[in-house]
C-alpha positions as CSV (number, residue, x, y, z in Angstrom):
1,X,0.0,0.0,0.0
2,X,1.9,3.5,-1.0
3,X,1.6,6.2,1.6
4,X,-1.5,8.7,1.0
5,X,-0.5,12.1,0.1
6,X,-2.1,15.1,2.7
7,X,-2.2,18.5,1.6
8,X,0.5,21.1,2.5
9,X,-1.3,21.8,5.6
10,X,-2.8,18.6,6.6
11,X,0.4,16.4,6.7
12,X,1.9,18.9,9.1
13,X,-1.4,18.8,11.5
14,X,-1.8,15.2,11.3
15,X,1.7,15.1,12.0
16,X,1.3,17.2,15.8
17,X,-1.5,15.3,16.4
18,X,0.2,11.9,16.1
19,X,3.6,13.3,18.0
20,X,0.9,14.4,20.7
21,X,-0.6,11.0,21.2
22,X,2.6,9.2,20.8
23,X,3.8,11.7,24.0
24,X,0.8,10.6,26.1
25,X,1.1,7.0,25.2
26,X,-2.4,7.0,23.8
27,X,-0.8,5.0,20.6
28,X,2.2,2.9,19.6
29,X,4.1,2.4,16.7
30,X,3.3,-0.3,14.6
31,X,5.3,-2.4,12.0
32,X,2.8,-4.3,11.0
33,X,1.2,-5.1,7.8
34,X,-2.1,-3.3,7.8
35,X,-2.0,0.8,7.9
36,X,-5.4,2.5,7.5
37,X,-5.8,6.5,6.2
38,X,-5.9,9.3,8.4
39,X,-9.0,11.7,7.7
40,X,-9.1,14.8,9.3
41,X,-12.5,16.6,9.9
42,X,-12.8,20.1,10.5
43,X,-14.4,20.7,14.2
44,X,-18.2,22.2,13.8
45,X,-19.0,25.8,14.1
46,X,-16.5,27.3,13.1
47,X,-17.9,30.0,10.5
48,X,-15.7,32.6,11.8
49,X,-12.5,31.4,11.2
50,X,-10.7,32.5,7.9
51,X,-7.6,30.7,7.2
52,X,-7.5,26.9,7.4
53,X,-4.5,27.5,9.7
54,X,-7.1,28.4,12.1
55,X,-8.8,25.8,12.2
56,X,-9.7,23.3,14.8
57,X,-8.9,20.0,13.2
58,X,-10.1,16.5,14.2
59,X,-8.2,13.4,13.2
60,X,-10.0,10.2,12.0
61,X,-8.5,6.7,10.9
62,X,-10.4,5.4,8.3
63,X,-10.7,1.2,9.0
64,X,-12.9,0.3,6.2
65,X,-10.6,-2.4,4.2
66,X,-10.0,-3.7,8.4
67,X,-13.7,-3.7,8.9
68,X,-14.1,-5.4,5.3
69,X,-12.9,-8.7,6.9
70,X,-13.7,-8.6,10.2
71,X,-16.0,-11.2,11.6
72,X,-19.2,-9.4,13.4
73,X,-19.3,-9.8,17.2
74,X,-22.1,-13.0,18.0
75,X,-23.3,-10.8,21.0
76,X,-22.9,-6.5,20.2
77,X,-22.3,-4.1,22.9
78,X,-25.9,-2.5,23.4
79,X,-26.4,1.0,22.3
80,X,-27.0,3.6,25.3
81,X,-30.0,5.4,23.8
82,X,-31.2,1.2,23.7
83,X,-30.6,0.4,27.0
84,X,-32.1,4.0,28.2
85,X,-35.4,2.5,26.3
86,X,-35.7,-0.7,27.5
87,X,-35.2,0.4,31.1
88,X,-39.3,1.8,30.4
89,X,-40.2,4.8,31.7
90,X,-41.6,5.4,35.0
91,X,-39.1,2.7,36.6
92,X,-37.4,3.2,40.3
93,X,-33.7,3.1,38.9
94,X,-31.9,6.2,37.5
95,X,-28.6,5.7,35.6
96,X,-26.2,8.7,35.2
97,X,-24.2,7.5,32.2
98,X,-21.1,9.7,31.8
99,X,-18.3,9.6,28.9
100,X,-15.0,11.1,28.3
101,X,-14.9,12.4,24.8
102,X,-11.7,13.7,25.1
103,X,-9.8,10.3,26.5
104,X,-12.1,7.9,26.0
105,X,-12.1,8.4,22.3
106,X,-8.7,6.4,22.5
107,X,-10.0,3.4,24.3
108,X,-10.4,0.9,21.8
109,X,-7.5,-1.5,21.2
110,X,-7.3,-2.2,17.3
């Protein structure tokens, strides 16, 4: 697979971002066969902001050709809004479900 080719200011962007996570041993580096494309996705709202230097950047990793032959789990995670839904309304137990954006967005192994 050749290496994908970023933009003049994407490559540099992608390239903090991954020295960043690298520094907080949120990722390793990898040798291994299989290397998926980085997508970066400009944060929402941003109207204001004039120059793409400006802007607030989120990185993605595109796993489709990984996902293309991965076997489905027998028994999927539930969905929160499913179990919220099946707990019924009116029912004596309260859940306060909380999540991490920031560092729980690294959480899954690949």
């Amino acid at each position: 697979m050749r290496k994908p080719s970023y933009g003049p200011y994407k490559g540099e962007i992608i390239m903090a971002q991954i020295r960043q996570l690298l520094g907080n041993e949120w990722i390793d580096k990898c040798g291994g066969p299989w290397g998926s494309q980085i997508v970066l996705a400009a944060k929402s709202h941003q109207e204001h902001v004039e120059s793409i230097k400006d802007f607030i950047w989120r990185m993605c990793v595109s796993y489709r050709k990984l996902n293309s032959i991965t076997k489905p789990f027998q028994y999927p995670i539930p969905r929160c809004d499913d179990s919220v839904t099946f707990m019924g309304v009116g029912s004596d137990i309260i859940f306060f479900i909380s999540l991490d954006a920031r560092q729980g967005y690294h959480q899954v192994s690949v």
